[in-house]
N, C-alpha and C positions, 0 to 999 in steps of 0.2 A: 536345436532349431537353427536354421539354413539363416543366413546374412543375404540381405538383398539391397538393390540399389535403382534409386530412380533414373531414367537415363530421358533424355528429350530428343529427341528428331524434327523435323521442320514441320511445325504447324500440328503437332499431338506429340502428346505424353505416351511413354510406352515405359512399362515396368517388369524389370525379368526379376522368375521368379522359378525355384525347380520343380518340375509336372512330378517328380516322386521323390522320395528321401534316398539319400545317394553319403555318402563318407564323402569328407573336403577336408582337403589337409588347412592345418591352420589362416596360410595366407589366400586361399585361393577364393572367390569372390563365381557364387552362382545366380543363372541372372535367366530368365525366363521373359519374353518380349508378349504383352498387352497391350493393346492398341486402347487409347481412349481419346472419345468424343469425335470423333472422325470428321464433324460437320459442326456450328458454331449452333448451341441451342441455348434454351433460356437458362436450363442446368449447369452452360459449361462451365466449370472451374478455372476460372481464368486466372486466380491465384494459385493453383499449385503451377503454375509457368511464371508467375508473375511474381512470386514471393520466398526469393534467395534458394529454390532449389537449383543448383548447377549439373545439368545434365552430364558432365562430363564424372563426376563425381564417383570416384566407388572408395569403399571402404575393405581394410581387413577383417576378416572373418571374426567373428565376437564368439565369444562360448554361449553354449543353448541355453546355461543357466540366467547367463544375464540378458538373454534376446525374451526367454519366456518373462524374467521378471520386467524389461520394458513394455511388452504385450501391456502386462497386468497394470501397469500404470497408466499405461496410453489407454486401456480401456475405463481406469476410475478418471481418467482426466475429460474422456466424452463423456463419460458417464453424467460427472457432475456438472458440466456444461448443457447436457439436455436437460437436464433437470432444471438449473436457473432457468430455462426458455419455458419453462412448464409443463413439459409431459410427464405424465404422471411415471411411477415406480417400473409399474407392470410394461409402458408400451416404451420407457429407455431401455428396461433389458430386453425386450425384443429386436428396439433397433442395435442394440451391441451383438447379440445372435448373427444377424444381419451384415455385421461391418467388418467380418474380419480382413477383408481386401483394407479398406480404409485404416486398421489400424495398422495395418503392413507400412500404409502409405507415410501414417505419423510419423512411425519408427525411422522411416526413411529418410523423414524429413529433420527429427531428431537426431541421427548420424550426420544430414548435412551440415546442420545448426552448429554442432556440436563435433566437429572431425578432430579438432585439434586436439580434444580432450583422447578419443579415440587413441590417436595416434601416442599418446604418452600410458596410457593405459588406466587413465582416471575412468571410474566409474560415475554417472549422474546423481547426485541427488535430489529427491522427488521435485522439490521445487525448483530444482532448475529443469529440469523434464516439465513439469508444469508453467513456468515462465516461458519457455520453447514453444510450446500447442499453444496454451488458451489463447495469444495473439494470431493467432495463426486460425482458429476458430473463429474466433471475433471480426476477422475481417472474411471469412467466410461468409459470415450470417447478415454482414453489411453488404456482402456483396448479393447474395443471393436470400437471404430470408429462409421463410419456409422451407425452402427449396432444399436447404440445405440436409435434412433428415434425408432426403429422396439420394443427393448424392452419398451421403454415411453410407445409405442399405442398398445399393446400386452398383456402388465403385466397384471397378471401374467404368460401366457402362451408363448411360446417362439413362435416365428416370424416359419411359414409353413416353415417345411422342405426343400422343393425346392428349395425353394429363399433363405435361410440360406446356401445351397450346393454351391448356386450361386455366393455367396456373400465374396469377396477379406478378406484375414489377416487385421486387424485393421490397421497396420503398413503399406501394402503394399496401403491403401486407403489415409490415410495420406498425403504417399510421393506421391501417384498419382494427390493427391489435391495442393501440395506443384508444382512439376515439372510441371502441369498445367499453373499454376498460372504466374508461372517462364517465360514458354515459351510463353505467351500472353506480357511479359515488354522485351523478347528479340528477338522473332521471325520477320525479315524484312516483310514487307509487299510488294505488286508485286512491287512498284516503288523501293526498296531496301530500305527503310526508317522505322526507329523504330516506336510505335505507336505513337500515336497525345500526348495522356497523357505521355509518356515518354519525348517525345521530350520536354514538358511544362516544369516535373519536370526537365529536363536536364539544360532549359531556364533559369531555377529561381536561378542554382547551386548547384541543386544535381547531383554526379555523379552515372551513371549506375551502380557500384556496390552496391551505399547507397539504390538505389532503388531494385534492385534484394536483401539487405539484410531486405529490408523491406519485401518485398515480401515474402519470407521466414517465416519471423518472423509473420506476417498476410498477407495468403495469399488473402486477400475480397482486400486488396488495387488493388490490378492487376485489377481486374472487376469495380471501382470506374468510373464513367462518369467525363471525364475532365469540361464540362460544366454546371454539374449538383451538383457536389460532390467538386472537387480538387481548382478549381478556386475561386469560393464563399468562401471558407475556405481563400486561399490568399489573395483574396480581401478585405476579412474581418480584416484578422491584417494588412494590411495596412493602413486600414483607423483608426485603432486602435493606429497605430503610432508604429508596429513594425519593425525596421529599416529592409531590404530587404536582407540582409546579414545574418539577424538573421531567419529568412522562414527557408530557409534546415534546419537548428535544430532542432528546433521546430515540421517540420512536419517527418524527420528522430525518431526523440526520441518518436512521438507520431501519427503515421498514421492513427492511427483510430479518431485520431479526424477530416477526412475530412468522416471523411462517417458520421456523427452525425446533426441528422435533423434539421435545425435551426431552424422553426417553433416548433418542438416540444421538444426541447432539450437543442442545445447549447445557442440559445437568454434565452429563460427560466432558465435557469442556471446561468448566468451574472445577471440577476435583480436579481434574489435570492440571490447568495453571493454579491452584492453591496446595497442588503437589511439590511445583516448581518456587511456592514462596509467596505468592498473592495473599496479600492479607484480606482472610473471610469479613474482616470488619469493614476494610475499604470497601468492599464493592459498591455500594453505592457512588461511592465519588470516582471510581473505576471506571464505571459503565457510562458514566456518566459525562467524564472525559472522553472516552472513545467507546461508543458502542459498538463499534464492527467489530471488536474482539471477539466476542462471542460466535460470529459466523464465521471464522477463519476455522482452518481446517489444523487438523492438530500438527501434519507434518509441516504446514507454514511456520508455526508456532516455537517447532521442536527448531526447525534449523535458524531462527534468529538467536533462539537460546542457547544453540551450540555455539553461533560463535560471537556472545558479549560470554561463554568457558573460555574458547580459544582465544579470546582477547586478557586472560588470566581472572576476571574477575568472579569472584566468590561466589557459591548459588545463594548464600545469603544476600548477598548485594544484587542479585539480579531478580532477586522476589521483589526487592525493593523496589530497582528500577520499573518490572515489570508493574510492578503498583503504582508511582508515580506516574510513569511516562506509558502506558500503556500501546499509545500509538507505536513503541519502537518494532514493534512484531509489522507493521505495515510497511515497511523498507523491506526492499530487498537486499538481501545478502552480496549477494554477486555483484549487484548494479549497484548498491547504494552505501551498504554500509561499508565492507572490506576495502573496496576506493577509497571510501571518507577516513577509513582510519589508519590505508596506509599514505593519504595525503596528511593528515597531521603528525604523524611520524616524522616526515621528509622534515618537519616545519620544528624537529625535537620534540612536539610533545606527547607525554604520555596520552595515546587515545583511552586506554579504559579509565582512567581516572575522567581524562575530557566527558569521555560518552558517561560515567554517573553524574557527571554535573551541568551537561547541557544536552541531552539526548537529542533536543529539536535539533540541535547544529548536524547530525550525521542525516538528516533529513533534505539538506540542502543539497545544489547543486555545487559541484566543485568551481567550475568555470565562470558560470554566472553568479556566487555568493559567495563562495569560501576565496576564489582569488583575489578579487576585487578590495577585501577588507583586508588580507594579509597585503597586498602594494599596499593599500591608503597608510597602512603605518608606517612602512620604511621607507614610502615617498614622504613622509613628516619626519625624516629623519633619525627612528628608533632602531637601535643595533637588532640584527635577527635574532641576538642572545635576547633582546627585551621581548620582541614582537613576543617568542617563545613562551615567556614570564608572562604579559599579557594574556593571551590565548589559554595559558594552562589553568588563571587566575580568574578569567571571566572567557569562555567560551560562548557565550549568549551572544557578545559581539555580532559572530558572523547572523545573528538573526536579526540585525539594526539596517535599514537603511540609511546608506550613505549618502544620499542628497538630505533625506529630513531628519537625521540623527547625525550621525556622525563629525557629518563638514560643519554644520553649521552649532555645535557642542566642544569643537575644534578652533573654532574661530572663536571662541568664548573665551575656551583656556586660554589664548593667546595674550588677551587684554588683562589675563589673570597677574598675579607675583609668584605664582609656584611654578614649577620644573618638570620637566618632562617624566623626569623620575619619581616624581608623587604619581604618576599619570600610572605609571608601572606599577607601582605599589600597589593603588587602588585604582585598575581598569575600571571599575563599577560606578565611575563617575559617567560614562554614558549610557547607563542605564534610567539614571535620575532625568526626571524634566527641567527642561533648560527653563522656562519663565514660571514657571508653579515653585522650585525650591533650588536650583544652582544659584540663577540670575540674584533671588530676594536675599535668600541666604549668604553670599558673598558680598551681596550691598551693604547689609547690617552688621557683618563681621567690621567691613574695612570704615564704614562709621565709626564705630566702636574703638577703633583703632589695637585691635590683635589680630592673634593670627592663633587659625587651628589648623592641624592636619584636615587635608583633604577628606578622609575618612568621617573624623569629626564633623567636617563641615557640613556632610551628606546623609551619611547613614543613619545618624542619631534621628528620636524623636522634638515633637514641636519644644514641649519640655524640657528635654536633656540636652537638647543645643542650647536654649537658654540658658541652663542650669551653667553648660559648661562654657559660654559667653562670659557668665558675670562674674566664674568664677578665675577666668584667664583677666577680666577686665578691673578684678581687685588686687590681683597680684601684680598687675600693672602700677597701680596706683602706691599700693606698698611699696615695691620698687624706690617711685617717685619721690 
């Protein structure tokens, strides 16, 4: 398969491309001139000029094998993108029949995205091929709506005139798709009664607003078959042992998990991550935690799991993780985690021990969370060896704010009699409430006139702090 590249000229896009199959020695780059949009229409893609392709741009020649398997990716990535829009099975593989100009275009756009990788000879993996497009779709479909099917099966020429004339503002189809959708979960039917699947959701605990902000939020739920779609999904975590209290949450935070095929999707997806270590018995409190698990795709899945491997930790431990923190599959790789955990490296500490004991922390941003709370310590004075010791000892930290936790938890200890070095010992003192149990707890202590470890002072129950008050407060007296 031939290498091609986007090139720009003033005021249209043109795409070379070779009119026959011809041998290219490895470096050499063949390039075929396509004129598009020639005149400004409602169709025109103003984002592929608008959105980091550089005309100047070419690349070395890729082998066939890896051009045909980006094809194949670049078509499951529109593939699955028509489909959240809601066309059905039958008319996405017609518009993919349709696109192969446009998926040239992706791949094009995927070599610009992605040159540097090119040039050292790294190959993409799916999700960063899919990180590349879907953004890159998404502001298509904001720019243009509907529209945008017309340009997939068109490109490079723009969708006939007529029906481009025909054809509503992006924004005004939108909200037509949105108020649609609205008025099928509120419209009385002749008897004066809501639909059947509202009434359901109503049944189980959701109220009409939770469901109209669903709606909103995706409008495909409104259209869901209560018999087909909505029920089988509830039925499912109940038999699964999620308490029926917990349903509206669950399918509020996450609607589209009733429209996801069980034959081909959501059962296939449970054996997979309970391949990986999910324990069958968690699921409830799994799903329940994050339910967009289940609609992630499995290659999202595989490449967060390769790299808490490549961070050394055990598939044992990452069954765990993956059952605990379930959300850590929703980071990305690239962008979020391997940043996150080659910044706490820089900082000494072990990231995979870090990442099984505060998974939220690799969730954060570096700049705006993780720096911020690594200065606040060594501006109070703490050697980097401690911050280190801190960080490796309570990683949760970086998930405190530091105007309503930290400063004012900081200024506490200060009026205390302990040392910065209990502070090290037990980080976990900022995790306790300052007026509910430091503030009360250190008052009655220093009444009493002894002293407990830090630890003592906090982590024990109502009980065993007592217990171990009267018992520091007889040996006192023994002393005496």
């Amino acid at each position: 398969m031939e290498a091609f590249s986007v090139l720009h000229a003033p005021k249209q896009l043109v795409f070379e491309l070779p009119t026959m199959p011809i041998l290219v020695p490895p470096t050499s780059v063949i390039r075929l001139r396509v004129k598009f949009f020639r005149q400004p229409t409602a169709c025109q893609a103003k984002s592929v000029a608008d959105h980091d392709l550089d005309g100047s741009s070419t690349f070395t020649a890729v082998s066939s094998s890896l051009l045909a398997a980006e094809k194949e990716e670049a078509k499951a990535v529109l593939s699955l993108f028509l489909r959240k829009l809601g066309l059905s099975y039958a008319t996405t593989a017609r518009t993919i029949n349709k696109s192969d100009c446009f998926i040239r275009h992706l791949i094009s756009r995927l070599h610009s995205v992605h040159k540097s990788r090119y040039l050292v000879g790294r190959e993409l993996t799916t999700l960063e091929i899919r990180e590349a497009l879907v953004p890159y779709l998404e502001s298509l479909l904001e720019e243009h709506g509907e529209v945008l099917v017309d340009i997939v099966e068109n490109f490079p020429n723009p969708p006939g005139k007529e029906r481009s004339s025909q054809l509503s503002p992006p924004s005004v189809k939108i909200d037509m798709k949105k108020k649609k959708a609205l008025s099928k979960v509120s419209n009385l039917d002749s008897d004066g009664q809501l639909p059947m699947q509202v009434r359901y959701l109503l049944g189980i605990g959701l109220d009409h607003g939770q469901i109209k902000d669903m709606v909103r939020r995706f409008p495909s739920f409104a259209y869901y078959s209560l018999d087909g779609k909505i029920k089988p999904v509830v039925e499912l975590l109940i038999q699964l042992g999620v308490p029926e209290s917990d349903i509206p949450s669950i399918i509020f935070k996450r609607p589209q998990l009733c429209g996801i095929s069980f034959s081909e999707n959501l059962m296939p997806m449970m054996k997979y991550l309970e391949s990986l270590g999910v324990d069958k018995r968690q699921w409830a409190k799994v799903i329940y935690r994050f339910p967009a698990l289940l609609t992630y795709s499995r290659q999202k899945v595989k490449a967060s799991v390769d790299y808490l491997a490549e961070l050394g930790i055990s598939a044992e431990v990452i069954g765990k993780i993956l059952t605990r923190c379930p959300h850590i599959v929703s980071y990305s790789v690239e962008d979020k985690l391997r940043p996150t955990g080659e910044y706490f490296e820089s900082l000494g500490v072990n990231a995979a021990v870090l990442l099984q004991r505060a998974p939220q922390a690799f969730g954060l941003s570096i700049e705006a969370n993780l720096k911020p709370v690594t200065d606040f310590f060594l501006e109070k004075g703490f050697a980097m060896e401690e911050v280190t010791t801190i960080v490796s000892r309570y990683g949760t930290l970086y998930t405190f704010s530091l105007a309503e936790n930290l400063h004012p938890k900081w200024e506490f200890f200060l009026t205390t009699d302990y040392k910065k070095s209990d502070l090290v010992k037990f980080p976990q003192y900022f995790g306790y409430r300052l007026e509910q149990r430091i503030k009360p707890r250190y008052k009655h202590m220093k009444e009493l006139g002894v002293r407990l470890l830090l630890n003592q002072l906090l982590s024990t129950s109502d009980a065993e702090f007592e217990k171990i008050v009267q018992k520091k407060l007889k040996k006192l007296v023994d002393e005496r």
